[in-house]
C-alpha positions in Angstrom: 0.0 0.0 0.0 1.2 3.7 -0.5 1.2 6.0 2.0 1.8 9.9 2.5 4.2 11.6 4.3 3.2 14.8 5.4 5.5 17.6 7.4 4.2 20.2 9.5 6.4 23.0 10.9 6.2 24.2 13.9 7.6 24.6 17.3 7.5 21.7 19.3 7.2 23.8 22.9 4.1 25.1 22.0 2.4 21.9 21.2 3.9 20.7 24.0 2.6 23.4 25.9 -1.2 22.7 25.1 -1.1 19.2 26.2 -2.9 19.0 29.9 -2.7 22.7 29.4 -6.9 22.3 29.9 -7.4 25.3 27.4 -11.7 25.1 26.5 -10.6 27.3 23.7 -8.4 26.1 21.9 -9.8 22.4 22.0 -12.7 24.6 20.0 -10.5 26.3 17.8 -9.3 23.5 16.6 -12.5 21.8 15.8 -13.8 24.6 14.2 -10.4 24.7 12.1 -10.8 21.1 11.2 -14.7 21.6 10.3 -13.7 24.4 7.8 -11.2 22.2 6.4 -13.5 19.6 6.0 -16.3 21.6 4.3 -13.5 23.0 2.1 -12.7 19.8 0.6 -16.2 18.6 0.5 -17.5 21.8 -1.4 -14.2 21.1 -3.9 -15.4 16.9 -3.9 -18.6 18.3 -5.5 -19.2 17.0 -9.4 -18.8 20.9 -10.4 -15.8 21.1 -9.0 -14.6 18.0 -10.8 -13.3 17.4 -14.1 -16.5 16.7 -16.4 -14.5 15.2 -19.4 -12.4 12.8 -18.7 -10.8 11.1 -21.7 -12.0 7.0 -21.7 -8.4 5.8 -23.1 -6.8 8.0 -20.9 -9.3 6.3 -17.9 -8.6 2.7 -19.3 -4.5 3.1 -19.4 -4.8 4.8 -15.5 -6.6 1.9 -14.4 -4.6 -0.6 -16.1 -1.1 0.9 -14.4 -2.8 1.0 -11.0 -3.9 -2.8 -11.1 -0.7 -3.7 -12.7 1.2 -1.8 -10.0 -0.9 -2.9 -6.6 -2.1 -6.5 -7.9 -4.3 -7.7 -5.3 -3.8 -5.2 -2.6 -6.7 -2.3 -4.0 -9.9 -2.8 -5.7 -10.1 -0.9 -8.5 -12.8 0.3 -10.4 -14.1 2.9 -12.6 -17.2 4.5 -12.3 -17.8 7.5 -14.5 -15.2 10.2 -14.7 -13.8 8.7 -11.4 -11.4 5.7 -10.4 -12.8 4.0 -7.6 -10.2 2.6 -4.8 -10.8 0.6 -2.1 -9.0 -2.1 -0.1 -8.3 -5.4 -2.2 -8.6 -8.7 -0.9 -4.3 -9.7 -0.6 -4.4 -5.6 1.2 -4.0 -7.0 4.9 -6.7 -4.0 5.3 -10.1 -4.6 7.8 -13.1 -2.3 5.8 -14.8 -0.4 9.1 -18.6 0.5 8.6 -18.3 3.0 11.2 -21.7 5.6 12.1 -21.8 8.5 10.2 -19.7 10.6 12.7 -18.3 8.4 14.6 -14.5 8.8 13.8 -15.0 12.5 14.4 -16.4 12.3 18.0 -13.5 10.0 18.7 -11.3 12.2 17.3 -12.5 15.2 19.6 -12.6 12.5 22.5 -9.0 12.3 21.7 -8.6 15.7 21.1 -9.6 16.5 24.3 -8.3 14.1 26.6 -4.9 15.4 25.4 -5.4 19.1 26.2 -7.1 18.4 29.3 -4.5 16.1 30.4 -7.0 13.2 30.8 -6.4 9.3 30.7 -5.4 8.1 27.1 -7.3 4.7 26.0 -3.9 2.5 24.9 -6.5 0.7 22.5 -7.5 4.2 20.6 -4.0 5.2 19.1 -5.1 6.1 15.9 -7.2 8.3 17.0 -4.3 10.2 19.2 -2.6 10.2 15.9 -5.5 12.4 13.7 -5.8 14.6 17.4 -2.4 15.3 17.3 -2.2 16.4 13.4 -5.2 18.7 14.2 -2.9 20.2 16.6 0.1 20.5 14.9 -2.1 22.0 11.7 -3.6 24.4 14.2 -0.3 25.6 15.5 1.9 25.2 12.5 2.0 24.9 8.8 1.6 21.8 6.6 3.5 21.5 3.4 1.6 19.5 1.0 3.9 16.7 -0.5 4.3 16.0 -4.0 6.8 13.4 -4.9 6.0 11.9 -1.1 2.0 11.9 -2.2 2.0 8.5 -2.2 4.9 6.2 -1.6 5.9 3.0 -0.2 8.1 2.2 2.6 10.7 1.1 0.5 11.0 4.6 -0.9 11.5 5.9 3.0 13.9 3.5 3.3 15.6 4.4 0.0 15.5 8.2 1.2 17.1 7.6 4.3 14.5 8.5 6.1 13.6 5.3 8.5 15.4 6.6 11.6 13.5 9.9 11.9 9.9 7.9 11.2 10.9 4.9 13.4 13.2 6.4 16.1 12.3 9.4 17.3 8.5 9.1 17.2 5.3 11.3 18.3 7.0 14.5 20.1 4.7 13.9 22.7 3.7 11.4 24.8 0.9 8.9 23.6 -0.6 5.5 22.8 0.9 3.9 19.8 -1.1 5.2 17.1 -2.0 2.2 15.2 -2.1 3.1 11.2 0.2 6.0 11.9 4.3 6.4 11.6 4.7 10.0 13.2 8.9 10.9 14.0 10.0 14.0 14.2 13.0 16.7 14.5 13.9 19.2 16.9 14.5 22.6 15.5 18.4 21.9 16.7 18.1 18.9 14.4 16.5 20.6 11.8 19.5 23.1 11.7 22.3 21.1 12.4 21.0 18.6 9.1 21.1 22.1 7.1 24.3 23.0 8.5 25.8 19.7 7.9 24.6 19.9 4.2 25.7 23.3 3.5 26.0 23.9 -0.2 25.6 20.7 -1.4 22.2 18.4 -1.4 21.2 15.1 -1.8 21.7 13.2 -4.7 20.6 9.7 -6.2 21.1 8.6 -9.8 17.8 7.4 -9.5 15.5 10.3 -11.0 12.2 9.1 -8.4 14.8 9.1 -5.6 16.0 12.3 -6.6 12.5 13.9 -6.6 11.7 12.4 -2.9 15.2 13.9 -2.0 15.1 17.2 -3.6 11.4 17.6 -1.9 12.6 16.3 1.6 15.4 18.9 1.2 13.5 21.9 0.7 11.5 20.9 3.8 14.9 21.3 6.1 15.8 24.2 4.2 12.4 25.9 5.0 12.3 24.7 8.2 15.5 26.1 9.4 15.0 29.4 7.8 12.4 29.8 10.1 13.9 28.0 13.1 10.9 25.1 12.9 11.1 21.4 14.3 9.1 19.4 12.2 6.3 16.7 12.6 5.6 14.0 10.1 3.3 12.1 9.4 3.7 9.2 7.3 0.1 7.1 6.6 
């Protein structure tokens, strides 16, 4: 399966700082940011938003590349002007008919029982994990990847990137958040990676390894000009 991985910059004492902070507000601030976000995409997920041509061969080659390149793992169809995709029966993946709403009242839960300082549920990770990229959206900026839009592990691995992901993990304390790989790097870390680079960059002979590298790059670089730690999120 491909993932995303996502950075957010930001400083790391602040969101550490809101945690059992107990702060009414700003658990409603950040729902209310997460709702606007959410009708946002909704409003831009509407067919008049959408593409209304779509070119059949063009559909036909798209879906044959996607089946060719995840076999069994996704179920893909196409309905329309849209590719359908959904978990395939070789994805390891469990399909969850939740209540309309559900996921976002256990996100809040979550959401709150961090700022308030509450008792985390060790069998509700995941949701800690969506709680705490609320929070770091809320407090920080997100930089929308590109080449890292979707990826396998193999390419974090080929990047280089496995220690941050694996090692350091959330910046704050929590649950394992099931379905989520969240590391992270200091500001300090952020710099001294900069610093250590210098004029150079990072390089691969491989041009898809070079894309991940040059975008991964220019996420330090930004980060450091503006003295940021960063979160990511990789699922």
């Amino acid at each position: 399966m491909s993932s995303v991985l996502t950075p957010y910059l930001l400083s790391l004492e602040q969101l550490r700082q809101a945690l059992g902070s107990r702060d009414e507000a700003l658990i409603a601030a950040v729902l209310n940011s997460a709702r606007q976000e959410r009708a946002r995409q909704e409003r831009n997920d509407e067919p008049e938003h959408r593409e209304k041509h779509v070119d059949p061969a063009l559909m036909q080659r798209a879906l044959e590349h996607l089946r060719q390149a995840f076999g069994d793992e996704l179920l893909i169809t196409a309905d329309r002007n849209e590719l359908v995709i959904g978990p395939g029966p070789n994805s390891g993946l469990q399909v969850h008919n939740d209540e309309p709403g559900q996921r976002d009242k256990d996100v809040e839960r979550a959401l709150r029982q961090l700022v308030m300082g509450e008792h985390l549920d060790e069998d509700a990770g995941s949701q800690y994990g969506y709680a705490l990229e609320l929070l770091c959206r809320h407090f920080g900026e997100v930089i929308l990847p590109d080449a890292w839009g979707g990826v396998r592990w193999i390419a974090v691995e080929d990047a280089g990137l496995v220690d941050i992901l694996t090692r350091t993990g959330p910046p704050v304390p929590m649950p394992d958040t099931e379905g989520f790989t969240i590391g992270h790097l200091t500001a300090a870390e952020v710099a001294a990676k900069v610093s250590e680079l210098g004029n150079a960059h990072l390089t691969s002979d491989n041009d898809e390894l070079q894309e991940l590298l040059d975008e991964y790059e220019g996420w330090l670089r930004t980060a450091a000009s503006k003295q940021k730690a960063i979160v990511f999120f990789y699922n």
